[in-house]
N, C-alpha and C positions, 0 to 999 in steps of 0.2 A: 438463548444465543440469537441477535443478531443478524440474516444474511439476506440485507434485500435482494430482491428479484431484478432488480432492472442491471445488477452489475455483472463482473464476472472476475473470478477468482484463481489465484495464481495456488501452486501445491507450499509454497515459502508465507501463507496465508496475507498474501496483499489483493486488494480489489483495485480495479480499475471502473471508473468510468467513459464510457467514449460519447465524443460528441462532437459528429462531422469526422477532421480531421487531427481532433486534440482530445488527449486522453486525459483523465486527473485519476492520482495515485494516491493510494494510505495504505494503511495497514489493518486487517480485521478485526472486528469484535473478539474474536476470540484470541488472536495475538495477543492487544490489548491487554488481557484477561487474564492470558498465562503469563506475559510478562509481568503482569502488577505496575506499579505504581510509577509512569513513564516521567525523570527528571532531569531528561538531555536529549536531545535531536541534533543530529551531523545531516545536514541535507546537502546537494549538489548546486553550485552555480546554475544563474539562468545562460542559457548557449552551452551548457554540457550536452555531449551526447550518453544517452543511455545505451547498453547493450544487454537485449534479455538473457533472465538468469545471472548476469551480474549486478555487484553490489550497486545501489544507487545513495544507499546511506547509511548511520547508524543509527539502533535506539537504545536510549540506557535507560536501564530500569534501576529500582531500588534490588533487586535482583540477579539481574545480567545486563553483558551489553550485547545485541544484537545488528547484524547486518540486514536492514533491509533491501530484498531484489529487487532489481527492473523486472515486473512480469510481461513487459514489452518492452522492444527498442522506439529510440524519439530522441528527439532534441529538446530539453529543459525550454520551458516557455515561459513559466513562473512557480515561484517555490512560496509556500508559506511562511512569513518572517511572523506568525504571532508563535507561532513554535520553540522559536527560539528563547523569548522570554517567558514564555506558558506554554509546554510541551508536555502539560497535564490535559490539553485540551483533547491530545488523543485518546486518552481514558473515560473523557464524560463524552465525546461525541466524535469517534473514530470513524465517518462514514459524511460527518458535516463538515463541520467546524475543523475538526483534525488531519483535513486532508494534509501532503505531502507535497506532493511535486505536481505543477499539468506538464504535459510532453504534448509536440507535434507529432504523431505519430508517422516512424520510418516506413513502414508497411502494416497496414490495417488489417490483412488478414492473418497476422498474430493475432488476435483477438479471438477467433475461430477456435484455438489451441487452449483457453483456457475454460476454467470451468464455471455450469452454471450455478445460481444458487443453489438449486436438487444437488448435483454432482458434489458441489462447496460439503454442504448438510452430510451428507453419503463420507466423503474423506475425513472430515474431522471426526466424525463419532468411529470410525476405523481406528482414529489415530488415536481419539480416548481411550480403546477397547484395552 
């Protein structure tokens, strides 16, 4: 599995990266993983606001469909339009290529509140158990 170090991880399994002022969003390798085979993405306008712990999008799988969270609040900056016609991209590279959404970030020390990789590693294999 998956969990770089430089990011930080929501309990809804989405990573954030933050950089400055602006954060970019996806969803985990191991999301990914459980959901199987991703062949629909619902993302938000650019100028939506986000609100943490609420939905920011969907993903459909061959599986399920799932809500992805805000693991922070922001204001949508820019979304990923290859998604929309390749939304397999977050199955080969959920962490690159498969980002989501970037946000301005409302307040940065949300980010304090989520978890590290260790922490990431530590909750999913709980959740495996």
């Amino acid at each position: 599995m998956n969990i770089p170090e430089a990011l930080r991880y929501s309990e809804e399994h989405e990573w954030v990266a933050v950089d400055g002022t602006t954060a970019t969003i996806g969803i985990t390798d191991f999301a990914q993983d459980e959901l199987g085979d991703i062949v629909f993405v619902e993302l938000p306008a650019v100028g939506a606001t986000l609100q943490r712990s609420k939905p920011l999008g969907v993903v459909e799988s061959v599986k399920a469909v799932s809500d992805v969270y805000a693991p922070i609040g922001g204001t949508v900056t820019e979304v990923n339009g290859a998604l929309a016609d390749h939304p397999e991209v977050i199955n080969e590279d959920p962490y690159g290529k498969g980002w989501m959404v970037r946000v301005r970030l409302a307040d940065p020390s949300e980010v304090d509140g989520l978890m590290t990789a260790q922490q990431y590693g530590e909750f999913i294999a709980k959740e495996k158990a």
